[in-house]
C-alpha positions, 0 to 999 in steps of 0.5 A, a space after each residue: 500500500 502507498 500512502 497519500 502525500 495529500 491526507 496520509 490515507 494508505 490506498 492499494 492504488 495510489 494515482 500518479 499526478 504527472 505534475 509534481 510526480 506525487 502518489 494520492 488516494 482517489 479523493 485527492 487525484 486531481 491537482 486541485 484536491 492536492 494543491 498540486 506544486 507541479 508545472 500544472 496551468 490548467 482548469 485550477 485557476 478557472 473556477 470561482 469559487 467561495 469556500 474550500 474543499 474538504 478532504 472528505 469530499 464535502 464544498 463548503 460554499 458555493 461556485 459557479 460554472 467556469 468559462 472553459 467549462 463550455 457544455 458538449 465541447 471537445 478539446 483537439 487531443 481529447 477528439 484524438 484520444 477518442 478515436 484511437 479508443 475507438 479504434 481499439 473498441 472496433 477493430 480488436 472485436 472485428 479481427 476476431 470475428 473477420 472469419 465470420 464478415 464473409 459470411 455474415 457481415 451485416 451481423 458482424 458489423 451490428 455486433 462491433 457498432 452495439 459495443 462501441 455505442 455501449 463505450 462511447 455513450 457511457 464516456 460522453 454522458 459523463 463528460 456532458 454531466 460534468 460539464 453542465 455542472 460547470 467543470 472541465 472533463 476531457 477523455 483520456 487514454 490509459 496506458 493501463 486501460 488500453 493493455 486490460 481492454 485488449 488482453 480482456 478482448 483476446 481472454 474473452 474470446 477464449 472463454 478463459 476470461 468470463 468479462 470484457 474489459 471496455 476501458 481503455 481510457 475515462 472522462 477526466 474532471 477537475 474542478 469545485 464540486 460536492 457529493 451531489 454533483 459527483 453522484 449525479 456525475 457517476 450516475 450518468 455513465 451507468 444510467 445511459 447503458 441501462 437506458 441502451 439495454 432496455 432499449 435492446 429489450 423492446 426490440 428484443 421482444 419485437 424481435 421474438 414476436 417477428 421471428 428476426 433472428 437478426 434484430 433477436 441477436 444483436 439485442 441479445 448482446 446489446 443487452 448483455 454488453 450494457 447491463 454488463 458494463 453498468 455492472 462492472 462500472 457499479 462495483 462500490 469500490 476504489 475508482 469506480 462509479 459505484 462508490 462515488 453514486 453509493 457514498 451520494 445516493 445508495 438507493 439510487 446505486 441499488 436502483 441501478 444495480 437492480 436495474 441493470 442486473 435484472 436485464 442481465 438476468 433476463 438476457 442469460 437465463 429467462 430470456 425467451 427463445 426462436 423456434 
């Protein structure tokens, strides 16, 4: 365990600030929790704010939204950052099934655009959130993200691996905010996967009513994909949303667990068949 320069909490995994080279806990990741010391110009000197922020995650004050926190606006090296997770997303997933394409492409083609609706929607409804709450967030890649999203890929496809990974990078954001901003932040991600899977469900049944073993398909993994992904991005531990929306809301995480794990169940086990 690695202690945080910031508060002193001992974390298993500790952030790097590429700034100042320090290690913090989750809390204090971001240059403006940890009163970064580095070559760090960014959005910490936007905000306008009244109060300070608190080590346990409470804004005592008020702020308001920032100029640079322009709402559904895209930065150059966030645009080239999204392509190229892009890319992974869909081209990783077509190499595996690139046997399959002559056969059957319109099926192939329909199963990498569901996943990469899944990633890209999840990424950009947490981005658009922080953004109308008045903070800055960008896409990143992850060097980290990038290598467990393709070693998932490949371990998925072999059954050796029940999961697949799809993260090879996050919404960063940086600002002023409370717990209620954060939690309504945090949410925003799992919520458009849950809202894509029930959109998968409806066509699903349609699909079963018309006999479409295509549209069936396809909303079968539409619905596993995004019900999967909310799950894993609901776990209330460490970086992930889960435990941001839980410490703000908890019924509002069980509402989205439940949600989400109710699709789950119905997609691998209750779901109906074609005859």
């Amino acid at each position: 365990m690695v202690k945080c320069d910031r508060c002193g909490v001992e974390t298993y995994m500790p952030f790097r600030c590429k700034y100042c080279g320090g290690y913090f806990c989750d809390q204090h990741r971001l240059p403006e929790f940890h009163n970064c010391t580095g070559a760090y110009a960014g959005p910490r000197e936007a905000p306008v704010q009244i109060g300070s922020y608190t080590p346990s995650g409470s804004f005592q004050g008020q702020y308001t939204a920032s100029s640079y926190a322009r709402p559904y606006w895209f930065s150059r090296r966030e645009l080239r950052d999204l392509a190229v997770g892009l890319a992974v997303i869909m081209f990783v997933p077509l190499l595996r099934l690139w046997d399959y394409l002559s056969m059957d492409p319109l099926l192939v083609v329909g199963a990498v655009t569901v996943l990469t609706l899944a990633f890209i929607l999840h990424e950009i409804a947490h981005k658009f959130a922080a953004q109308r709450a008045g903070l800055w967030a960008e896409f990143r890649l992850s060097s980290l993200g990038l290598m467990l999203t393709l070693l998932s890929f490949f371990l998925f496809q072999t059954s050796i691996f029940p999961l697949m990974i799809v993260a090879p990078g996050a919404v960063m954001i940086a600002g002023v905010l409370n717990w209620s901003d954060y939690g309504r932040i945090s949410i925003a991600g799992p919520a458009v996967n849950i809202a894509q899977a029930l959109i998968y469900f409806v066509a699903h049944v349609a699909a079963v009513a018309t006999d479409n073993v295509y549209l069936f398909l396809l909303c079968d993994y539409g619905m596993i994909i995004n019900s999967t992904l909310a799950l894993f991005n609901l776990i209330p531990f460490g970086m992930f949303d889960g435990l941001k929306i839980f410490k703000w809301n908890w019924r509002v995480w069980l509402a989205a667990v439940v949600a989400a794990g109710t699709l789950l169940l119905y997609v691998t086990i209750f779901e109906p068949t074609l005859i």
